[in-house]
N, C-alpha and C positions, 0 to 999 in steps of 0.2 A: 167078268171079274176084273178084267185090265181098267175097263172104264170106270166101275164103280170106285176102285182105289184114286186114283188120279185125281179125284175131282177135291177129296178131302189132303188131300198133299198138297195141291194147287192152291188152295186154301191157305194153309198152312203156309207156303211159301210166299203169298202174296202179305197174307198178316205180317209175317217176317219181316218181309220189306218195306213197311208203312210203320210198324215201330223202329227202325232204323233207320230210315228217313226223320221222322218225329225227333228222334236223339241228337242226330247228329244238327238238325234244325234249331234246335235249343241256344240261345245267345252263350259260347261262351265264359262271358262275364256271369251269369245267374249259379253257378257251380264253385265250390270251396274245394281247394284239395290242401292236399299236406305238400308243405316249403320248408326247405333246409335255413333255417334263420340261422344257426350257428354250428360249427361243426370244427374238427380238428379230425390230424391222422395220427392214428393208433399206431406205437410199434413196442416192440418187444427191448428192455433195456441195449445199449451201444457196448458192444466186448468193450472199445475202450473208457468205457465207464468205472469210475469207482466205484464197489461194490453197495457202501454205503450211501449211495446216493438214493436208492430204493430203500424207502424207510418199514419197518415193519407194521404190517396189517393185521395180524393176527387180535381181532376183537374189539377195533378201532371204529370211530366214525370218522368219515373224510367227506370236508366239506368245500366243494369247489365252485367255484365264481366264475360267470359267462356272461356275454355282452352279446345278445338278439342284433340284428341290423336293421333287422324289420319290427315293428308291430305286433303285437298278438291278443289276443283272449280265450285259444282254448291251445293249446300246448300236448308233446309227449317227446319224453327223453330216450333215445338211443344212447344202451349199454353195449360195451363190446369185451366179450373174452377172446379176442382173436388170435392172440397170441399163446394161449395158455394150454397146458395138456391136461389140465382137468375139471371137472365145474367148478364153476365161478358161486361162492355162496354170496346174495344179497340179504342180509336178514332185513332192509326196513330201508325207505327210501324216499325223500321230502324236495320239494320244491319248493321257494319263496324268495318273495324280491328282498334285496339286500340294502338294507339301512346305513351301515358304514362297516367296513373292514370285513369279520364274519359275520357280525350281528344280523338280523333279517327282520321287516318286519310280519308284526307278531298274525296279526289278520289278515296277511296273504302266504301264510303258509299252509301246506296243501301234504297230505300222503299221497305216494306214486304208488301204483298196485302194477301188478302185472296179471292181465287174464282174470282181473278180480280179488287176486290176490297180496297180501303184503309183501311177501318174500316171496328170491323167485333161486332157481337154483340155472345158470346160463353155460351151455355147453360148451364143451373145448371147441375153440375156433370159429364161437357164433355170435352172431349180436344181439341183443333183448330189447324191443321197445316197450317202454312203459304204457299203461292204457293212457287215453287222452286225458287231461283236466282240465275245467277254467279255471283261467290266472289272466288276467287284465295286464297289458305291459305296455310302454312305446318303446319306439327303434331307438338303441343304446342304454339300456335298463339293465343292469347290475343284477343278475339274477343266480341266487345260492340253490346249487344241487349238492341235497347232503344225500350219502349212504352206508350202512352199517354194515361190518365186512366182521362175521362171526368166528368165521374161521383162516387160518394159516392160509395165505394166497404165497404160493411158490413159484408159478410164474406170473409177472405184472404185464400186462397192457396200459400205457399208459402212451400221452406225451409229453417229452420231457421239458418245452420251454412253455410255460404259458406265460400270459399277461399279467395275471394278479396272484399275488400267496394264493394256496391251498393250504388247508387247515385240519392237523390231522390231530386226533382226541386223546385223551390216556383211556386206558379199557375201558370201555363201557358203550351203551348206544345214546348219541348226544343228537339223532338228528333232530330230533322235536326241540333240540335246546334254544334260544333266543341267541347264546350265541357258546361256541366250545369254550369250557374253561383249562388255562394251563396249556394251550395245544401248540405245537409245535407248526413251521409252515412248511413248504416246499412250494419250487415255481413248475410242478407239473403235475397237471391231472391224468386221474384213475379211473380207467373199466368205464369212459364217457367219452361217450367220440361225436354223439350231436341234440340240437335241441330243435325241435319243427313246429311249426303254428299253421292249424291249419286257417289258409289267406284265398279273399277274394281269386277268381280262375286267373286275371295277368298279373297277380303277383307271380315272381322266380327267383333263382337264384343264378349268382356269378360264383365257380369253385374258380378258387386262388392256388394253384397247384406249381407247387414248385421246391426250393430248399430251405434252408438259412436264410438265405434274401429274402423269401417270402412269411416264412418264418419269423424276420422283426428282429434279429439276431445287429444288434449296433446299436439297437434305439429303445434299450434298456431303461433307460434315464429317466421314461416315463412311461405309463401305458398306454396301447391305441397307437402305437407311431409309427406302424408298419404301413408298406402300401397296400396290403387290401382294406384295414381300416378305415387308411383318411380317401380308398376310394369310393368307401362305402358313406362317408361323411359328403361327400361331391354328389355320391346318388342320391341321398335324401334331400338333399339340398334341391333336386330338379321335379320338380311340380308338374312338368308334362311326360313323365316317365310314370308307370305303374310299381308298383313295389319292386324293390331288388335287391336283395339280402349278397352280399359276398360274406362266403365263407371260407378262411385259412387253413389248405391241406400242405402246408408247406412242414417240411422236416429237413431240420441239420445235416445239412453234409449229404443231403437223398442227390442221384445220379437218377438220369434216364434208362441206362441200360444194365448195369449191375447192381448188387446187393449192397450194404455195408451200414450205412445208418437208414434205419429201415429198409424195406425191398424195396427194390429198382419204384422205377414212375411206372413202368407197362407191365410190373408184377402188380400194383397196387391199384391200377388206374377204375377198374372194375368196382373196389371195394369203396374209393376216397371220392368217386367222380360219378360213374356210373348209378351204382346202389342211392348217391342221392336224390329224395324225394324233390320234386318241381325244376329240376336245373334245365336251364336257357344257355348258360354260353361258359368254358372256362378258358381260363385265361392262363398260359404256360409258359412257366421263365425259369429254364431247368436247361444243364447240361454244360454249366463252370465245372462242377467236380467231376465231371466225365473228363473233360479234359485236364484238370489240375491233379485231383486224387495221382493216378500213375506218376505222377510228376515228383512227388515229395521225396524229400530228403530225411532220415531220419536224424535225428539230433545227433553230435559229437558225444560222446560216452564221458563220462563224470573223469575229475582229474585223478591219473592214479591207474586210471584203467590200461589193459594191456593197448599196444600199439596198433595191433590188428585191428584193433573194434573201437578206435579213437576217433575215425574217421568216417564222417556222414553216411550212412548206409542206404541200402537200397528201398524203398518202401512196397510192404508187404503187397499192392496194387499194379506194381510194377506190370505186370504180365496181363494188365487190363485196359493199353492201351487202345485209343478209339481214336478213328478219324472225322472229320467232319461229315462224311458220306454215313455215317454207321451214326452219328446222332440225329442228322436229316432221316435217315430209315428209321429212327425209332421216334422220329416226330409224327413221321405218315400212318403208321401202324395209330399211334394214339389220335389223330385226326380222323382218321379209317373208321377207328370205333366209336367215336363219338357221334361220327357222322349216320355213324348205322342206327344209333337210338337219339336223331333228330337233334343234338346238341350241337351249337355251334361253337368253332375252335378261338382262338384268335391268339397267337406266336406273340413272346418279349423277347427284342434282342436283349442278348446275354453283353453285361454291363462289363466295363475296361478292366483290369486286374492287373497291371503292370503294380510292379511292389509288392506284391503279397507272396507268401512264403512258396508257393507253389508255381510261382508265373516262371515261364519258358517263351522263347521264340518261336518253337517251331507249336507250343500250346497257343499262341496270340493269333498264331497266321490259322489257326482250325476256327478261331470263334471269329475271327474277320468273314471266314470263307460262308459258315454257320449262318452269321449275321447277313451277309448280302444273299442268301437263300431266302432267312425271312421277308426279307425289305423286296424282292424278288419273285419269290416262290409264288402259286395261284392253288397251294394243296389245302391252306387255313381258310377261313372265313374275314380274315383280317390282322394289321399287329400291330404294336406298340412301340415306339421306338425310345425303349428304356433306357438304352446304349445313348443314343444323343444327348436324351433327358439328361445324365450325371455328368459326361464328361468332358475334360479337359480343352476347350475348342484349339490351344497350340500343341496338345499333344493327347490327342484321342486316345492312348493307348493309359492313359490315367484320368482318374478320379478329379473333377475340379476341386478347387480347395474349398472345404468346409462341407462336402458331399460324401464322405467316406469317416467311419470310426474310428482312424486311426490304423487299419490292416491292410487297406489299400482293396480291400474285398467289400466290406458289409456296409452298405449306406448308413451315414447318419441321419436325424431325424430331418434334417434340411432336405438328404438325398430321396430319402422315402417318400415327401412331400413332393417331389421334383418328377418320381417318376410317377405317383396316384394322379397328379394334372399332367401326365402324359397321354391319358388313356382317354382316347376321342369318345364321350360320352354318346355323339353319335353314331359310331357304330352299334351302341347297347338301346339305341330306340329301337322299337317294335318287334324285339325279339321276346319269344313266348316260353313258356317250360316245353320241353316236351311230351310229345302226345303219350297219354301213359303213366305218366311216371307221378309218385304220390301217391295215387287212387284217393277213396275215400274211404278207407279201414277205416273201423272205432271211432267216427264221427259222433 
């Protein structure tokens, strides 16, 4: 009986091994998966927000504008309720490249289904990909995601700076419309956190993770003027490099290690970093507002006010002081995890800040000590030396002139520029997505 069985298992087992040789033998390059071509992070509105600042959704179409970095011809959108304590309703949901401002044109607009269907209803704290569609595009292609929001959304996901207006409708479902009439704008998108094409096997991505600096926060003046854009303008530009889409997970005011404008980087890093489909390598310039935040002073109290509370107060972060050793440990842990699902890291020294409302002595000598870890350290895969890129060569501890917005903090578009040609393109040859990640769903 022993023998008889054996002989069909043995079988069995050798089969096994000659279709998994056979697969893993396969070039490659002969395999399509899904790439994060555009992406942003999601957070839930800022307490110090005006209230108003979140417009009302109740029966709206909102139509939002995204810029691919890569290439595409069959596409699907990631929605996100992640913030929300209740589903998310989508009644109806469109794709199309965009003509001028919201207009779109008219023969490349496309319905987004979900699972087959038009509308979808998206759980508290989940995210919805739309099924695949073709849509033809090249890298930097202006592309309108409209969606119809039928009912009262009370909690928003959104994020709050983007690059171009969003376009939000009077009642009614305008996504089919050529373009919203009467619509009001806002500079942040809604319930969209990314957009993927499925690309040749060494197409990947670069995630751009960080705050405000990476975020484009100076270089308002015009769109695309952040450094992961004009890096990703430097990538396409290089002909012996396979596709590489960088996408912007950067948020206002975001810390490495605590909460406040959106969660921490290592509360997030899973959802912004990880969860993306084809990523190859991110890039990390995070951990000014670790050290600045505690630092703040609150404003002097209006004239009039009693004497007690006339003077600079203590800011609400105080009690979240961090040292340099505690933002190196929460660099390791995010290198640690990335390293576990085959992505490589690569550290941005954190840029000078003398002048800016938050700057201290004993804050300059944490991001000195910070910085000579990176320029040092052997935990990353590599860094960037964003710190030298901007500053002052007689006084390192500021901004050179014409490289800062005027705060002493936020690069201007000169400084953005300074640090995107900082980044050794060579360390981004030959690095691949990792293994895994994408699959080939809904191809």
């Amino acid at each position: 009986m022993t023998r008889t069985r054996s002989v069909p298992l043995t079988l069995v087992a050798l089969v096994a091994a000659l279709l998994l040789s056979a697969a893993c033998a396969r070039p490659p390059g002969d395999e399509k998966h899904w790439v994060s071509a555009w992406s942003t992070a999601v957070h839930e509105p800022l307490a110090f927000m005006p209230r108003q600042a979140v417009p009302v959704l109740e029966n709206r179409t909102v139509r939002m504008i995204v810029r691919p970095t890569i290439a595409g011809e069959r596409v699907r959108i990631r929605f996100s309720n992640a913030c929300g304590n209740q589903p998310l309703a989508i009644g109806a949901a469109r794709i199309a490249l965009v003509s001028e401002g919201d207009r779109i044109v008219a023969e490349s607009d496309r319905p987004l289904t979900f699972s087959g269907r038009g509308s979808v209803r998206i759980p508290p704290g989940a995210p919805m990909l739309s099924d695949p569609v073709d849509l033809q595009f090249q890298a930097f292609a202006e592309i309108a995601v409209s969606i119809f929001l039928p009912a009262a959304v009370d909690d928003v996901t959104f994020h709050l700076v983007g690059q171009q207006p969003t376009y939000i409708s009077e009642p009614g479902d305008f996504t089919a419309a050529a373009d919203i009439p009467n619509a009001t704008t806002r500079t942040s998108w809604f319930f969209l956190s990314g957009l993927e094409v499925h690309a040749p096997g060494p197409a990947g991505t670069i995630v751009a993770l960080g705050d405000s600096i990476t975020d484009g926060v100076g270089a308002e003046q015009e769109p695309y003027q952040n450094w992961p854009d004009l890096l990703a303008n430097r990538l396409a530009a290089q002909q012996s490099l396979p596709p590489l889409a960088v996408v912007n997970t950067g948020i206002g005011g975001n810390r490495v290690l605590h909460d406040g404008a959106g969660v921490s980087a290592l509360a997030r890093f899973d959802r912004d970093v990880l969860a993306q489909p084809g990523v190859a390598g991110v890039i990390l310039l995070e951990g000014i507002n670790d050290i600045g935040w505690p630092r703040m002073k609150l404003p002097a109290a209006a004239p009039g006010a009693p004497a007690a509370r006339s003077a600079p107060g203590e800011s609400p972060f105080a009690r979240q002081l961090v040292t340099a050793q505690d933002i190196i440990a929460g660099y390791r842990q995010l290198i640690d995890r990335a390293h576990q699902h085959g992505i490589r890291v690569f550290l941005a020294t954190l840029l000078p800040y003398e002048g800016a409302d938050y700057y201290t002595e004993d804050g300059e000598a944490i991001r000195t000590e910070v910085n000579e870890w990176i320029r040092t350290g052997a935990a990353a895969d590599g860094y960037f030396d964003f710190d030298r890129a901007v500053r002052d060569p007689d006084n390192p501890r500021r901004f050179r002139d014409g490289y800062h917005s005027g705060d002493n903090l936020h690069p201007s578009a000169r400084g953005y520029q300074a640090m995107a040609d900082a980044v050794d393109l060579a360390l981004l040859r030959g690095i691949e997505p990792a293994v895994g990640t994408g699959g080939e769903t809904g191809k």
